[in-house]
GULODO-238595 format. One record per residue (C-alpha): residue number from 1; x, y, z; residue in one letter. Coordinates in nm, 3 decimals, padded with zeros to 5 digits, always signed. Each point is the difference from the previous one (the first is absolute). Layout:
BEGIN
NUM X Y Z A $
...
This chain:
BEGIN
1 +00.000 +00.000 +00.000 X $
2 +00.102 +00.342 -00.134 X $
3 +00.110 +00.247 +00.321 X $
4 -00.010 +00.367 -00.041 X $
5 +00.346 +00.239 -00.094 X $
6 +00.236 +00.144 +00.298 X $
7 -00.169 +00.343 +00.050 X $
8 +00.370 +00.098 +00.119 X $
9 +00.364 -00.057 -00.062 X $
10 +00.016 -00.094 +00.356 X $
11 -00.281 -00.281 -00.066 X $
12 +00.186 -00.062 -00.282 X $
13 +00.318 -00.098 +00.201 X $
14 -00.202 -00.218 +00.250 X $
15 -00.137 -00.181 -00.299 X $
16 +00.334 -00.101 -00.123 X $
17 +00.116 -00.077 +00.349 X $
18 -00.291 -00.228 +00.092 X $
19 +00.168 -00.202 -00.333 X $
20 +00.356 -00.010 +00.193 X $
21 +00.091 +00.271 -00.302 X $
22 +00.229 +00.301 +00.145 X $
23 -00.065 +00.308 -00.216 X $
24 +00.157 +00.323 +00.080 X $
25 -00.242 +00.311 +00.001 X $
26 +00.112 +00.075 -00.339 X $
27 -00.118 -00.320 -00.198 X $
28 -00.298 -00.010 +00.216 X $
29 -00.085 +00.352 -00.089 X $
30 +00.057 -00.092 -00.420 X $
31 -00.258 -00.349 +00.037 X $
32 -00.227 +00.234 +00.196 X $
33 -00.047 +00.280 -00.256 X $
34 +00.028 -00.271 -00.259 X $
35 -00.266 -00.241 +00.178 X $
36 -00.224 +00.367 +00.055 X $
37 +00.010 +00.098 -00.370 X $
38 -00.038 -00.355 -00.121 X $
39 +00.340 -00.024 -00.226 X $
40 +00.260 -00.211 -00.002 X $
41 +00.270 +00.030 +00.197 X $
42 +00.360 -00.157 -00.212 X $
43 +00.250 -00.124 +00.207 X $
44 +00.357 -00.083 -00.125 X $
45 +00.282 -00.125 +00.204 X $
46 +00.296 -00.277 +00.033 X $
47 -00.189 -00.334 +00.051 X $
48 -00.105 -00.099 +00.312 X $
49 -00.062 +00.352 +00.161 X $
50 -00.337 -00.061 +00.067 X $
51 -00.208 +00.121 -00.327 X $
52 -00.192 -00.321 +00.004 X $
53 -00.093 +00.003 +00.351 X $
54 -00.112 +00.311 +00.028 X $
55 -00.279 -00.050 -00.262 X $
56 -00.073 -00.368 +00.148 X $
57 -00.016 +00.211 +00.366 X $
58 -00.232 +00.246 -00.180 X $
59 -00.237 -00.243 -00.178 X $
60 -00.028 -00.235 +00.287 X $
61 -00.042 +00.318 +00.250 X $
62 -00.305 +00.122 -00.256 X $
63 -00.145 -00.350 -00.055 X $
64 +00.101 +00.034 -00.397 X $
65 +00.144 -00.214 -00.206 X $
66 +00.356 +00.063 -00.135 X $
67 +00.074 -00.015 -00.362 X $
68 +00.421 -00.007 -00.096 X $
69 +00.128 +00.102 -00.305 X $
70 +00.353 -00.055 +00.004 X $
71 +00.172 +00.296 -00.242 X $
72 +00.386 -00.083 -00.063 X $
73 +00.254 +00.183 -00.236 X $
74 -00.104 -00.193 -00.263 X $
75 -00.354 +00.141 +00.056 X $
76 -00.070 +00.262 -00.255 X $
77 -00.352 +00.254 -00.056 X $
78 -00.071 -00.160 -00.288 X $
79 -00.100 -00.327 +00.198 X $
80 -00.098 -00.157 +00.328 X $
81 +00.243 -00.279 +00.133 X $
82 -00.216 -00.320 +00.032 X $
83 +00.261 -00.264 +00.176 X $
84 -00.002 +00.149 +00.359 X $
85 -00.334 +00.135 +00.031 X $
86 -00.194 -00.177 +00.306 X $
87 -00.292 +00.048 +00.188 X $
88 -00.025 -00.076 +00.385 X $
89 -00.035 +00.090 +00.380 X $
């Protein structure tokens, strides 16, 4: 079941941390605004720094499903990767 948005960065913060995910007020602030104006929020990083988890913490948090689209180097505009792409909790 579906829960409502953070109405605050701070909610925001205890969201993540109820999913064991440490976010400093800065990243908690971006998914906030991002989660508020319903965009996207992209992430980019070194691997394992926690892009993943934070949108598993987020969908499980919300009661939504997740949907992964894995975008490499070798991803380009003109097309959407399709190894890579998973959906799940």
């Amino acid at each position: 079941m579906a829960r409502t948005l953070p109405s605050s960065i701070d909610e925001t913060q205890k969201l993540l941390a109820a999913g064991d995910y440490v976010a400093d007020r800065s990243l908690a602030t971006s998914l906030f605004l991002a989660l508020a104006m319903r965009r996207p929020l992209f992430l980019e990083g070194e691997a394992g720094v926690g892009k993943t988890e934070i949108g598993k913490v987020i969908a499980h948090g919300l009661g939504r499903e997740l949907i992964r689209c894995s975008a490499t180097k070798a991803w380009t505009s003109r097309r959407l990767p399709t190894s890579g792409t998973t959906r799940g909790r």
